[in-house]
N, CA, C and O atoms as a Tripos MOL2 file, in Angstrom:
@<TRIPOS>MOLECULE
protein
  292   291    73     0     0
PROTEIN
NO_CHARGES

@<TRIPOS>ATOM
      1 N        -108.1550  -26.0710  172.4600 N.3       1 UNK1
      2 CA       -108.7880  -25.5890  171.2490 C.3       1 UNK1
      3 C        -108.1250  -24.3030  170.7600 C.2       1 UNK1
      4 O        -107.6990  -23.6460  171.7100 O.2       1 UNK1
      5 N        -107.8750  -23.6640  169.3970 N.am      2 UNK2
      6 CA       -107.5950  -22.4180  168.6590 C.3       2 UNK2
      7 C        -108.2930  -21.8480  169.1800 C.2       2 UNK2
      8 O        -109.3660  -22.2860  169.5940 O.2       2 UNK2
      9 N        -107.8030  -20.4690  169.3380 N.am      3 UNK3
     10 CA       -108.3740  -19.3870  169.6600 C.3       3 UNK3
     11 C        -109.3160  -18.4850  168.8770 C.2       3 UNK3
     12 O        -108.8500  -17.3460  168.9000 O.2       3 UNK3
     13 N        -110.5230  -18.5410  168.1510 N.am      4 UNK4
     14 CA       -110.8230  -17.5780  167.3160 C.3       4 UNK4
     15 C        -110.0410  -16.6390  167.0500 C.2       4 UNK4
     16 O        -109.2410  -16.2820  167.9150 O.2       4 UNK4
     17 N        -110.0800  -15.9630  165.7060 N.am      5 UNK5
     18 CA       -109.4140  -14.5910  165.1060 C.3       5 UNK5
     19 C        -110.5600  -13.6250  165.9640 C.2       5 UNK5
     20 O        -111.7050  -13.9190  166.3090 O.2       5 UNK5
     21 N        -109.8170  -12.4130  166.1570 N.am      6 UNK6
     22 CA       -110.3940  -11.4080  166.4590 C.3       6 UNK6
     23 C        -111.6770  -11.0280  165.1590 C.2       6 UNK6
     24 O        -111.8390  -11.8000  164.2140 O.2       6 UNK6
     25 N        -112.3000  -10.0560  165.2790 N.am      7 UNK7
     26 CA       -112.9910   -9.4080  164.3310 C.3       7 UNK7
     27 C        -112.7410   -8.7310  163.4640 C.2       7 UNK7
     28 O        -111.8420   -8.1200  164.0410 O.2       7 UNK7
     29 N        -112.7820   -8.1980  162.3000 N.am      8 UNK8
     30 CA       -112.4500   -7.1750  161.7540 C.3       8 UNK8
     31 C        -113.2900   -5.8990  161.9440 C.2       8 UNK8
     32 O        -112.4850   -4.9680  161.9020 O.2       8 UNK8
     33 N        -114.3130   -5.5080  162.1010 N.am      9 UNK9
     34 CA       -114.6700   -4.4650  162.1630 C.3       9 UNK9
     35 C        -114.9870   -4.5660  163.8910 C.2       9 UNK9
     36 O        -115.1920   -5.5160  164.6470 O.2       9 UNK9
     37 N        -114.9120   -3.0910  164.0740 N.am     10 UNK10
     38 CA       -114.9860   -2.4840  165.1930 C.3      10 UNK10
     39 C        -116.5280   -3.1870  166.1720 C.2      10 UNK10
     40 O        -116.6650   -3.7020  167.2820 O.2      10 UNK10
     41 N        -117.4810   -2.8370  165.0030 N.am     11 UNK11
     42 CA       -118.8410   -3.1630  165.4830 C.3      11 UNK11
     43 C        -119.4120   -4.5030  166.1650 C.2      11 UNK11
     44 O        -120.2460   -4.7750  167.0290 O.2      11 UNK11
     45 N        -118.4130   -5.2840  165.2180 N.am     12 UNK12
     46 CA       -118.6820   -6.8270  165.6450 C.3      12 UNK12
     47 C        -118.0540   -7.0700  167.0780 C.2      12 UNK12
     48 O        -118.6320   -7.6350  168.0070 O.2      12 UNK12
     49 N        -116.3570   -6.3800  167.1070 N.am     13 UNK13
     50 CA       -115.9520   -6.5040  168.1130 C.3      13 UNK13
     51 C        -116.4150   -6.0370  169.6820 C.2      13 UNK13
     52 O        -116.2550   -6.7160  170.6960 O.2      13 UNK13
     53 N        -117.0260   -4.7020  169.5980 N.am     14 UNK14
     54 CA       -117.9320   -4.6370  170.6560 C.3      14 UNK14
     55 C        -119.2200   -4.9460  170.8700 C.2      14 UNK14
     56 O        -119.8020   -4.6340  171.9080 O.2      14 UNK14
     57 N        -119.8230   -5.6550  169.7960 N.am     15 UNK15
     58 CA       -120.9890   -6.4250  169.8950 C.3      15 UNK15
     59 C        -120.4580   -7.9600  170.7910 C.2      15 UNK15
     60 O        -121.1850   -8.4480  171.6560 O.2      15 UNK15
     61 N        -118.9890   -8.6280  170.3810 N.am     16 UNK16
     62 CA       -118.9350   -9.9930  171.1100 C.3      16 UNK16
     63 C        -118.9000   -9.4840  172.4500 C.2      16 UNK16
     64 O        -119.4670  -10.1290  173.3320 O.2      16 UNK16
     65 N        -118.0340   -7.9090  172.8440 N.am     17 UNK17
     66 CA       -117.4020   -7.7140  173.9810 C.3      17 UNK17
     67 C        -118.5840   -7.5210  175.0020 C.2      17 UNK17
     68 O        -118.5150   -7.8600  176.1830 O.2      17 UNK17
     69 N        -119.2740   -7.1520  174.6260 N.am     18 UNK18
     70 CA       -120.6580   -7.1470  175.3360 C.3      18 UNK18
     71 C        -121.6600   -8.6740  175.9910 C.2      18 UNK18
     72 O        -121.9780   -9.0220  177.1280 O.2      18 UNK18
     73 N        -121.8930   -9.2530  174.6370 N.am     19 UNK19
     74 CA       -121.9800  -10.6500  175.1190 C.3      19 UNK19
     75 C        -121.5580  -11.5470  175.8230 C.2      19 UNK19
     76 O        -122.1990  -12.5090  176.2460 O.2      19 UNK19
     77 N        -119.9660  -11.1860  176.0730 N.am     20 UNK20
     78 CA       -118.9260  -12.0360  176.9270 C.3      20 UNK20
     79 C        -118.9910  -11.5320  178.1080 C.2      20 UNK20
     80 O        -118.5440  -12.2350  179.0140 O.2      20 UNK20
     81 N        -119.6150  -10.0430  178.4940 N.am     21 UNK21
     82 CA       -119.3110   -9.2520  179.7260 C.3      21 UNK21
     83 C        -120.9250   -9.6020  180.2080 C.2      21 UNK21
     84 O        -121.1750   -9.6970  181.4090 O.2      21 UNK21
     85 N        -121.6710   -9.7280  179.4910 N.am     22 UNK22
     86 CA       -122.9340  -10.1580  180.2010 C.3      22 UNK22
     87 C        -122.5980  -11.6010  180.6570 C.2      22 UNK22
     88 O        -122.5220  -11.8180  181.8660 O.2      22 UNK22
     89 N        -122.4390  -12.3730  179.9690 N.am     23 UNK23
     90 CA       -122.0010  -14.2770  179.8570 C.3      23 UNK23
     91 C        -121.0680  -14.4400  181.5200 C.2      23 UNK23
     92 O        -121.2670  -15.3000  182.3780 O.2      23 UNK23
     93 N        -120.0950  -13.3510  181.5520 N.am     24 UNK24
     94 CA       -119.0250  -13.3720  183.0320 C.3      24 UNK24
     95 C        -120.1540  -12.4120  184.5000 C.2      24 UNK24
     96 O        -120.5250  -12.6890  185.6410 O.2      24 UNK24
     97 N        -120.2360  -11.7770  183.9800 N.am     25 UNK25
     98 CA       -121.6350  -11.1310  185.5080 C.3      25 UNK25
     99 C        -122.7360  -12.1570  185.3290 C.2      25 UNK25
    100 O        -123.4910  -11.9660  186.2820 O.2      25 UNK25
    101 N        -123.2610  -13.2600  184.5050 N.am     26 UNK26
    102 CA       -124.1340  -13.8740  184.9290 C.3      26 UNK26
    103 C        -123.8420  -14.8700  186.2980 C.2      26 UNK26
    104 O        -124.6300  -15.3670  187.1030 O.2      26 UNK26
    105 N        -122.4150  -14.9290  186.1970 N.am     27 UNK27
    106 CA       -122.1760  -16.2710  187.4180 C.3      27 UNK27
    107 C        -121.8960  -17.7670  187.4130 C.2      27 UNK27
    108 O        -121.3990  -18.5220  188.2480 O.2      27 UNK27
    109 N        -122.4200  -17.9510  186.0990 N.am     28 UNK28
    110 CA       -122.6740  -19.1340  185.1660 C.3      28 UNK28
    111 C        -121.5720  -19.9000  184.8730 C.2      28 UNK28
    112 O        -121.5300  -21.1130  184.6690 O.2      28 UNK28
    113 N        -120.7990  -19.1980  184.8700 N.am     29 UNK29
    114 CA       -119.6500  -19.8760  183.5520 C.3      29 UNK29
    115 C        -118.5360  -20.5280  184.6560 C.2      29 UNK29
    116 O        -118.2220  -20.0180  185.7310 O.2      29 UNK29
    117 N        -118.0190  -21.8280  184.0740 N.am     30 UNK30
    118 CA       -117.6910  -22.5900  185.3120 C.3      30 UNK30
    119 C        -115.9910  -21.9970  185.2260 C.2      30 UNK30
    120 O        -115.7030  -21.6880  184.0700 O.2      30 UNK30
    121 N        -115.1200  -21.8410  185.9880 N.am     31 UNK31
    122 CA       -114.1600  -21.0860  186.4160 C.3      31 UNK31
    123 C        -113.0600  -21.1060  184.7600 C.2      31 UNK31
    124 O        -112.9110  -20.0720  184.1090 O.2      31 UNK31
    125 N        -112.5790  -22.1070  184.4460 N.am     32 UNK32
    126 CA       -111.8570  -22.3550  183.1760 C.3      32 UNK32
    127 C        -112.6050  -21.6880  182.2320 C.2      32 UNK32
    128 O        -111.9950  -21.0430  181.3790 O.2      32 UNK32
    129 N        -113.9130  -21.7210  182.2180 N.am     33 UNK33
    130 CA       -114.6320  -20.9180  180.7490 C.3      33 UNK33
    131 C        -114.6670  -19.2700  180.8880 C.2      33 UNK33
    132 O        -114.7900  -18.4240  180.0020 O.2      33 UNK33
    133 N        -114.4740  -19.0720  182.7290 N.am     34 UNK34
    134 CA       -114.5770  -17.3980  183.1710 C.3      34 UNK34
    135 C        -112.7480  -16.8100  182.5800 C.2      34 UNK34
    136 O        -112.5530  -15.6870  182.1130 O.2      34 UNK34
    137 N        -111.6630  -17.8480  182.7570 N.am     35 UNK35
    138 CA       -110.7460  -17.5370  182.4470 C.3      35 UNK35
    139 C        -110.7090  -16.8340  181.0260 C.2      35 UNK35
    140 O        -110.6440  -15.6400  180.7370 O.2      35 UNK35
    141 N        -110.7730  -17.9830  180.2270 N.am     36 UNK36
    142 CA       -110.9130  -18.1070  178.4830 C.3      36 UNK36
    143 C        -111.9150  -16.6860  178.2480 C.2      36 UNK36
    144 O        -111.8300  -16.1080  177.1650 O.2      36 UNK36
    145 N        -112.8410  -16.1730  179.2930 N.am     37 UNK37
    146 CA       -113.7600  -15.5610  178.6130 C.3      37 UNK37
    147 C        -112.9420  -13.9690  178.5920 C.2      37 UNK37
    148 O        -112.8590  -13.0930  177.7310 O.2      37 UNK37
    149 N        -112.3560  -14.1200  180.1350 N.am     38 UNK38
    150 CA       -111.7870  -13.0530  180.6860 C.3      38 UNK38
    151 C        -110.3470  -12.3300  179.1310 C.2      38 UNK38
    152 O        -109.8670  -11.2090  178.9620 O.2      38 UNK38
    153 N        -110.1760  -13.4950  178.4510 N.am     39 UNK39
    154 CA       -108.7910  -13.1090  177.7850 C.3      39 UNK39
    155 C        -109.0360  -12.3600  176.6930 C.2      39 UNK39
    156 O        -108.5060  -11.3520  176.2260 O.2      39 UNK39
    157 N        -110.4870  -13.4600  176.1830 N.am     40 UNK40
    158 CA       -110.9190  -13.0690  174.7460 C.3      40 UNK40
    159 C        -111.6200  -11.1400  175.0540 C.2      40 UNK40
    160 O        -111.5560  -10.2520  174.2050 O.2      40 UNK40
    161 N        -112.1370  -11.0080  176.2770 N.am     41 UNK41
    162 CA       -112.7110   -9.5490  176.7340 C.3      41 UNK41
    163 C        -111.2650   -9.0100  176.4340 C.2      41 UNK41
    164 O        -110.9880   -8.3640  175.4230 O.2      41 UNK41
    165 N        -110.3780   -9.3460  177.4200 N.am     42 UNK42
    166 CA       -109.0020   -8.0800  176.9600 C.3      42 UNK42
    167 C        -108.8910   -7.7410  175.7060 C.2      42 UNK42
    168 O        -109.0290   -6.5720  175.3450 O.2      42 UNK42
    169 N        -108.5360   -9.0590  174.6080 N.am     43 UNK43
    170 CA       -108.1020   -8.8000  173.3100 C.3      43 UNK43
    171 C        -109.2600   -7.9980  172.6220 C.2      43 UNK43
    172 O        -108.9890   -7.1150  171.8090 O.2      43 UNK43
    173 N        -110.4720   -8.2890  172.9320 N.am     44 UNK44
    174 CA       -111.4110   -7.3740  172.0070 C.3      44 UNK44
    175 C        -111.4780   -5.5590  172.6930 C.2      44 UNK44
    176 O        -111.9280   -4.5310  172.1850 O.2      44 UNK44
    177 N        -111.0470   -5.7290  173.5530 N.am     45 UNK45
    178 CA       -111.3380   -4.3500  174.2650 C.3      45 UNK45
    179 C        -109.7660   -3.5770  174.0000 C.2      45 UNK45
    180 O        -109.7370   -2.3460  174.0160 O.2      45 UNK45
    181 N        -108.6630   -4.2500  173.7940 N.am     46 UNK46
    182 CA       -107.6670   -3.7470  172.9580 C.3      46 UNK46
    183 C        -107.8340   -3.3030  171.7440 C.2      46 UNK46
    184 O        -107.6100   -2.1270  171.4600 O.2      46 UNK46
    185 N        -108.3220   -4.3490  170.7190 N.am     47 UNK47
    186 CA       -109.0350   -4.3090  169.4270 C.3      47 UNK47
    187 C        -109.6230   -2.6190  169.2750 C.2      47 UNK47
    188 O        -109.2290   -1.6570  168.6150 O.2      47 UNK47
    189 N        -110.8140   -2.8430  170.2920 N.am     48 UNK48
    190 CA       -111.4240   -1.2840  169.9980 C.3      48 UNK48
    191 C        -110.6500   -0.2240  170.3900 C.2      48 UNK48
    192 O        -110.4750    0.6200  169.5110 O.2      48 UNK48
    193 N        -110.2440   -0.0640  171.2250 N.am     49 UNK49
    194 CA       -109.4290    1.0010  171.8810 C.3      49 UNK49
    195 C        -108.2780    1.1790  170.1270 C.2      49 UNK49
    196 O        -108.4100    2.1870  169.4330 O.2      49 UNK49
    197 N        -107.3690    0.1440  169.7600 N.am     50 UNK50
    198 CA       -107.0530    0.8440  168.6820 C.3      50 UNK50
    199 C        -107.6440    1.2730  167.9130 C.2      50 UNK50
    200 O        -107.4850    2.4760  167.7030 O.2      50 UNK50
    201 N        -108.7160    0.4520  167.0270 N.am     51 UNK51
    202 CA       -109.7230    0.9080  166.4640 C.3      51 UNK51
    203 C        -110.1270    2.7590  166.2670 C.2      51 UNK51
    204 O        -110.1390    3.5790  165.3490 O.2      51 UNK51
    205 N        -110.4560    2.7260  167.9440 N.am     52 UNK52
    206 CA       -110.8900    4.2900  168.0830 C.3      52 UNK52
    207 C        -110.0320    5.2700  167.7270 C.2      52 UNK52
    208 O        -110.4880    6.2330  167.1110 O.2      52 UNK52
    209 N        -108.6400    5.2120  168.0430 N.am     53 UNK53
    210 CA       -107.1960    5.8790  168.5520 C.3      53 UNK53
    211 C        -107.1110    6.1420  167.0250 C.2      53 UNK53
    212 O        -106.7380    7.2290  166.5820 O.2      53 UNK53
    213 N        -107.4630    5.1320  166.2690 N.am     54 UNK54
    214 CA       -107.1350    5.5840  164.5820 C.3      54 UNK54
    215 C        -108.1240    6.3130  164.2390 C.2      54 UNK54
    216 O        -107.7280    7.2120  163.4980 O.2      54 UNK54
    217 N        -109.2530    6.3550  164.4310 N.am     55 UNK55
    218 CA       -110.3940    6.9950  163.4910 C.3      55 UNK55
    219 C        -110.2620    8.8460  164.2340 C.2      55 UNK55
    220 O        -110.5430    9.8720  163.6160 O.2      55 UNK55
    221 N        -109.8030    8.7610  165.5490 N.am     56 UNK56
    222 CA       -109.0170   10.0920  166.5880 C.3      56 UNK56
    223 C        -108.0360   10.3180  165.6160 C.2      56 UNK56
    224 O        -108.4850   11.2190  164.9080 O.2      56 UNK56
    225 N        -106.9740    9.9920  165.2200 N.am     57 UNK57
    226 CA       -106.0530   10.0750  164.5320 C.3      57 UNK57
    227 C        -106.4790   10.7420  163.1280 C.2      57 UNK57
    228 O        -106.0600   11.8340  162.7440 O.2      57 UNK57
    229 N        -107.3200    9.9690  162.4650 N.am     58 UNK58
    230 CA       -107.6980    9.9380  161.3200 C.3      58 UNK58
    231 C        -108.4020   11.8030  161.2760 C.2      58 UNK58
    232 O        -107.9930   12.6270  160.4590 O.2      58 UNK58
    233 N        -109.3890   12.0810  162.2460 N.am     59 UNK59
    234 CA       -110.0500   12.7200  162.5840 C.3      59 UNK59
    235 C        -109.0410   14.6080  162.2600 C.2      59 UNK59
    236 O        -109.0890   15.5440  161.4630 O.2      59 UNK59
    237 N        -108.3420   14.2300  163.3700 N.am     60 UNK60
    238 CA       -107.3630   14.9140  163.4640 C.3      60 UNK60
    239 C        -106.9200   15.6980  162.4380 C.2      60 UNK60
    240 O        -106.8910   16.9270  162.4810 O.2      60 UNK60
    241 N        -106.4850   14.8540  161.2830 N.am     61 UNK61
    242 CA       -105.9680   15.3100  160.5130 C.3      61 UNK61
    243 C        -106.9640   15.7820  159.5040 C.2      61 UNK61
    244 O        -106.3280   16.4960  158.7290 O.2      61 UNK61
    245 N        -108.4490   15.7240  159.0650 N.am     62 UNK62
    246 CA       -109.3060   16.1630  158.3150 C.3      62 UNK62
    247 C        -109.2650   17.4630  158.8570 C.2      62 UNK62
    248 O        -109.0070   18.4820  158.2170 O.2      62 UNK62
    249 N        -109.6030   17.3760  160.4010 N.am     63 UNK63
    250 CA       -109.7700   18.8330  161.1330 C.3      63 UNK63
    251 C        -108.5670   19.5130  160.6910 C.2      63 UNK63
    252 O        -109.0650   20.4670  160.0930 O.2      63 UNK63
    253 N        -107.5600   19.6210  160.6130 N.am     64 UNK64
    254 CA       -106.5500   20.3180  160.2970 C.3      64 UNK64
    255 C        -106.3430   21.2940  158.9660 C.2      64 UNK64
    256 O        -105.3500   21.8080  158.4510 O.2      64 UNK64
    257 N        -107.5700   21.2970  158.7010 N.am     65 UNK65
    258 CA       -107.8510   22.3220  157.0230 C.3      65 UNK65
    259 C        -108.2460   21.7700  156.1930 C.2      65 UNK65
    260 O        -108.7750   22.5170  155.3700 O.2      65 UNK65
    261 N        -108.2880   20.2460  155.8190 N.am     66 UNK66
    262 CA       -108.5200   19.6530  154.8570 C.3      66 UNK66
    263 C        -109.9040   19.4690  155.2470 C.2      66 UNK66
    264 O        -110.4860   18.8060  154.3890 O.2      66 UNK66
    265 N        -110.5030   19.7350  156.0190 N.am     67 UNK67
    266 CA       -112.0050   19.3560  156.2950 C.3      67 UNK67
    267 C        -112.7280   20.5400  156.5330 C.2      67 UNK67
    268 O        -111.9480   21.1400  157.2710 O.2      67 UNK67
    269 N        -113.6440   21.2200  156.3990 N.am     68 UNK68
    270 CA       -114.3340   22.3960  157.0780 C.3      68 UNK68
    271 C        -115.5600   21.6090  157.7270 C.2      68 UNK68
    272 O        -116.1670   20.7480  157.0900 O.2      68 UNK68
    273 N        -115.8870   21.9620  159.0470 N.am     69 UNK69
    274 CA       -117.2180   21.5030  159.7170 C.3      69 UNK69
    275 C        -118.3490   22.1180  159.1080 C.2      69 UNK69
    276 O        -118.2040   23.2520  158.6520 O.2      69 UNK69
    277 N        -119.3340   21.6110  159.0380 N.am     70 UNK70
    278 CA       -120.3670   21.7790  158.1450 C.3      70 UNK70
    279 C        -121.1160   22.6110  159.3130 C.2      70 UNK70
    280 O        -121.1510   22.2050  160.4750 O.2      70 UNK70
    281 N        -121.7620   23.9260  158.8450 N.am     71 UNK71
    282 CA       -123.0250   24.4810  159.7250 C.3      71 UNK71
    283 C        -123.8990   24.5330  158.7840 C.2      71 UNK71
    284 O        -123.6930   24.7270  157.5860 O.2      71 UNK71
    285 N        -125.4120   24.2660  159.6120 N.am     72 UNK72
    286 CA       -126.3830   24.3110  159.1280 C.3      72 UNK72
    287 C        -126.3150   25.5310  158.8060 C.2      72 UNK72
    288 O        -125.3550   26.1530  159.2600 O.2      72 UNK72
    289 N        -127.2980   26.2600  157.9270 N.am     73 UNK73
    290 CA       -127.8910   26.9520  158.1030 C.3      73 UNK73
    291 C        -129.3110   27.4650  158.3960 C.2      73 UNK73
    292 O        -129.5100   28.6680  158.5660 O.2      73 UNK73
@<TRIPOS>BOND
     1     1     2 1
     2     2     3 1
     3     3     4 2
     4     3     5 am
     5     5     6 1
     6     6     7 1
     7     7     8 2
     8     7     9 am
     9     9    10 1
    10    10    11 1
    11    11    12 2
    12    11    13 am
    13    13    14 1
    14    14    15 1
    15    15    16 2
    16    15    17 am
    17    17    18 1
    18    18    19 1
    19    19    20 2
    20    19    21 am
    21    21    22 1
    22    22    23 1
    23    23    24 2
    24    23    25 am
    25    25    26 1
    26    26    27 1
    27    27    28 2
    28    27    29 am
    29    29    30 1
    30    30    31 1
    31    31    32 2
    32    31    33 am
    33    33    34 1
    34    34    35 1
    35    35    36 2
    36    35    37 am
    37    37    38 1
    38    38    39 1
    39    39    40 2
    40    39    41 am
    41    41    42 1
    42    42    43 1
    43    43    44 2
    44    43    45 am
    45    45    46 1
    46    46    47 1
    47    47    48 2
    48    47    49 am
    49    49    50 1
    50    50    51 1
    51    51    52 2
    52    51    53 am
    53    53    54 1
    54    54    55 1
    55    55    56 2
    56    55    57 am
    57    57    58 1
    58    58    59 1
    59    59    60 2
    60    59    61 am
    61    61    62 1
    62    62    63 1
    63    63    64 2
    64    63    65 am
    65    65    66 1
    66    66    67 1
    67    67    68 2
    68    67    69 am
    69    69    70 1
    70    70    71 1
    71    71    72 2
    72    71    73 am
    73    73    74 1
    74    74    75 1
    75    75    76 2
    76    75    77 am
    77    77    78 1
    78    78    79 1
    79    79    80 2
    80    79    81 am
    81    81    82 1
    82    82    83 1
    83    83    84 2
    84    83    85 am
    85    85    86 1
    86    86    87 1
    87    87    88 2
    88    87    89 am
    89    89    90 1
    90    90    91 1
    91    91    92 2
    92    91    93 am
    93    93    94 1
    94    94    95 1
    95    95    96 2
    96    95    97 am
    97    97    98 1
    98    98    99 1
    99    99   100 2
   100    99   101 am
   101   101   102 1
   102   102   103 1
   103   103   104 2
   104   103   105 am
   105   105   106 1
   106   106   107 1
   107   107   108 2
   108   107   109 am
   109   109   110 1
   110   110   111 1
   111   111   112 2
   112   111   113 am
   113   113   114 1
   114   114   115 1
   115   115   116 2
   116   115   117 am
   117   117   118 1
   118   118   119 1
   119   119   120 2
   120   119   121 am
   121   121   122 1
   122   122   123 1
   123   123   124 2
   124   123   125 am
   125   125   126 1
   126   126   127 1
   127   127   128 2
   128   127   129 am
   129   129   130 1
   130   130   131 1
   131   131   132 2
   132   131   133 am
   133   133   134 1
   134   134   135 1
   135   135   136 2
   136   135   137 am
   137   137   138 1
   138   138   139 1
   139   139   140 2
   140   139   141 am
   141   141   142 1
   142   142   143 1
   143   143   144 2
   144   143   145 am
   145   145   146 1
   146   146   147 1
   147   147   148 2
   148   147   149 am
   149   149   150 1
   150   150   151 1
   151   151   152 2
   152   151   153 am
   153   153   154 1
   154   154   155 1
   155   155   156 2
   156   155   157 am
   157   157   158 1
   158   158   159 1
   159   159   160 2
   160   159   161 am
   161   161   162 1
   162   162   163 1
   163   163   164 2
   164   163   165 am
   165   165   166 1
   166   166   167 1
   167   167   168 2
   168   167   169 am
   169   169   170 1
   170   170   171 1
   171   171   172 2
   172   171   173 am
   173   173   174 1
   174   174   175 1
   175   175   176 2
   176   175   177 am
   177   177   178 1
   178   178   179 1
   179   179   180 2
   180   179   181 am
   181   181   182 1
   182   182   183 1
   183   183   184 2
   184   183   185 am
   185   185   186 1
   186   186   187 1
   187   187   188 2
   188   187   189 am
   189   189   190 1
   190   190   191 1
   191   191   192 2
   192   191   193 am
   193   193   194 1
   194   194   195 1
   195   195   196 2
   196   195   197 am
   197   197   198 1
   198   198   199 1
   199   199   200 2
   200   199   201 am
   201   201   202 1
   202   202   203 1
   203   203   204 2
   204   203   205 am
   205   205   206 1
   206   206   207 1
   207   207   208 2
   208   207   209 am
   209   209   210 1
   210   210   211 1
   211   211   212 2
   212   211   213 am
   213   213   214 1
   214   214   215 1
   215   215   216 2
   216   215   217 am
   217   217   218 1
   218   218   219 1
   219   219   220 2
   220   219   221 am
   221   221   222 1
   222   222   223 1
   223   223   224 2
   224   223   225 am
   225   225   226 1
   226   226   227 1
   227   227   228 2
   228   227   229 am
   229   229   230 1
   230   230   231 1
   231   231   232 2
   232   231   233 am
   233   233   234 1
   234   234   235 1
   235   235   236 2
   236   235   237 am
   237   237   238 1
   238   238   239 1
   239   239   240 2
   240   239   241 am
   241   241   242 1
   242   242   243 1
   243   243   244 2
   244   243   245 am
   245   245   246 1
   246   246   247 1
   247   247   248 2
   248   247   249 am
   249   249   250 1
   250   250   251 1
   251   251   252 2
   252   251   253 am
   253   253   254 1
   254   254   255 1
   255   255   256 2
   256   255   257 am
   257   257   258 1
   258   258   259 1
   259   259   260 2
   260   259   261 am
   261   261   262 1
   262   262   263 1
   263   263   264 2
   264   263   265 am
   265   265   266 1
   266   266   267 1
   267   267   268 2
   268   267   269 am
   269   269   270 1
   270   270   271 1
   271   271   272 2
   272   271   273 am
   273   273   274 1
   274   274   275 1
   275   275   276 2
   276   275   277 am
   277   277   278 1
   278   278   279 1
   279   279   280 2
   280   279   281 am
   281   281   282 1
   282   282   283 1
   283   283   284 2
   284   283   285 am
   285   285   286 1
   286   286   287 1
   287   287   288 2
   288   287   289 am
   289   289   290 1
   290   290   291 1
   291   291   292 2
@<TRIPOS>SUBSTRUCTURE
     1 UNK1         2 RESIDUE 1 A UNK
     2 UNK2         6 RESIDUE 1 A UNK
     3 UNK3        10 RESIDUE 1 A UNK
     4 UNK4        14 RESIDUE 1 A UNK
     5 UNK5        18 RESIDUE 1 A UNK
     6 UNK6        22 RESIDUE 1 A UNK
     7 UNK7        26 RESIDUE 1 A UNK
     8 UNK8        30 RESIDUE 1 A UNK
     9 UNK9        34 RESIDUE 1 A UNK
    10 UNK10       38 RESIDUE 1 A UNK
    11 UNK11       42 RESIDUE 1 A UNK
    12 UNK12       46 RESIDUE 1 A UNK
    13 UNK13       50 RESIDUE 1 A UNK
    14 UNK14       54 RESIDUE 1 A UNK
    15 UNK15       58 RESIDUE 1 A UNK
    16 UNK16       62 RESIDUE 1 A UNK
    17 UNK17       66 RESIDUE 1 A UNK
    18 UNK18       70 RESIDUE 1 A UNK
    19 UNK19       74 RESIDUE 1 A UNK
    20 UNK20       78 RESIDUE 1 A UNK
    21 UNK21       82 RESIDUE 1 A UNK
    22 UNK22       86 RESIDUE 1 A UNK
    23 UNK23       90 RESIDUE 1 A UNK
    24 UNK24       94 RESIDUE 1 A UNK
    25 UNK25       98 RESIDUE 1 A UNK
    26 UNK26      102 RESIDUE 1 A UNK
    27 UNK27      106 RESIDUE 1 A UNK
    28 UNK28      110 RESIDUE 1 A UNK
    29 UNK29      114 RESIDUE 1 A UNK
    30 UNK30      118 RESIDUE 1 A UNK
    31 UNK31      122 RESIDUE 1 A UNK
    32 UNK32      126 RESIDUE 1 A UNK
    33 UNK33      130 RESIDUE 1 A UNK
    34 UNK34      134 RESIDUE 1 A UNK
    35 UNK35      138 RESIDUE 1 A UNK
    36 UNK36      142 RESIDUE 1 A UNK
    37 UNK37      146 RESIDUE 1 A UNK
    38 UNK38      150 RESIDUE 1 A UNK
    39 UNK39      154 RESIDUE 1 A UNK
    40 UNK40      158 RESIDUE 1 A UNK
    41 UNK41      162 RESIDUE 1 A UNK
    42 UNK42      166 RESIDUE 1 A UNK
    43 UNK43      170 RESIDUE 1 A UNK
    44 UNK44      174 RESIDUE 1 A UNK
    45 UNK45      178 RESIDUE 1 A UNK
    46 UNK46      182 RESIDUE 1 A UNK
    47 UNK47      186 RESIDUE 1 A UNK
    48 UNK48      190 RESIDUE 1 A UNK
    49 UNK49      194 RESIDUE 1 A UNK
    50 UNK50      198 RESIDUE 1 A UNK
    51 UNK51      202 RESIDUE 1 A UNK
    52 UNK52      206 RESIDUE 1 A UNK
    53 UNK53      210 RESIDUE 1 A UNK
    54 UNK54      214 RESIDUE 1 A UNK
    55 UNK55      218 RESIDUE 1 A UNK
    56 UNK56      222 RESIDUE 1 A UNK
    57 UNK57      226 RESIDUE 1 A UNK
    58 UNK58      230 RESIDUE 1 A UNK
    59 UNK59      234 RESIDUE 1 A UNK
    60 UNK60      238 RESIDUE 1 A UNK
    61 UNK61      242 RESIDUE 1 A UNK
    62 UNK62      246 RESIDUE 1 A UNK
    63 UNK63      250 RESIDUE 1 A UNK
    64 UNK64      254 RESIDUE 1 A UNK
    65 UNK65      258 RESIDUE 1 A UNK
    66 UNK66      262 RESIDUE 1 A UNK
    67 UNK67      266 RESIDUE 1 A UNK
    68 UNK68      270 RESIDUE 1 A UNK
    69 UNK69      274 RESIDUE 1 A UNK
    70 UNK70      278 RESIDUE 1 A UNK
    71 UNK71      282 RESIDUE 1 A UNK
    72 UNK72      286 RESIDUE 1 A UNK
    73 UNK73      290 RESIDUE 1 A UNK
């Protein structure tokens, strides 16, 4: 079978990555489906990790003067 596309947003992607990591500690899943489950976990847990690394990135550069942190007063 095709492999599903990854997600586009971040949220969805650690919403499946979660479901799949509960689905593999249940015990359940018969060895070929623990494989398949095991791959689709890497690629989404890659997914986020860039995800994050950009919005760090992104971050970065607001902090750099173009942004002032807001204090209450």
């Amino acid at each position: 079978p095709a492999e599903l596309p990854l997600p586009y947003r971040y949220e969805a992607a650690l919403a499946e990555l979660d479901t799949l990591s509960l689905a593999m500690e249940s015990g359940r899943l018969p060895l070929d489906e623990l494989l398949v489950a095991y791959r689709r976990g890497a690629a989404l847990l890659a997914l986020c990790r860039d995800r994050l690394q950009s919005v760090e990135a992104q971050v970065k550069v607001l902090e750099d003067g173009q942004l002032k942190p807001w204090r209450a007063s």
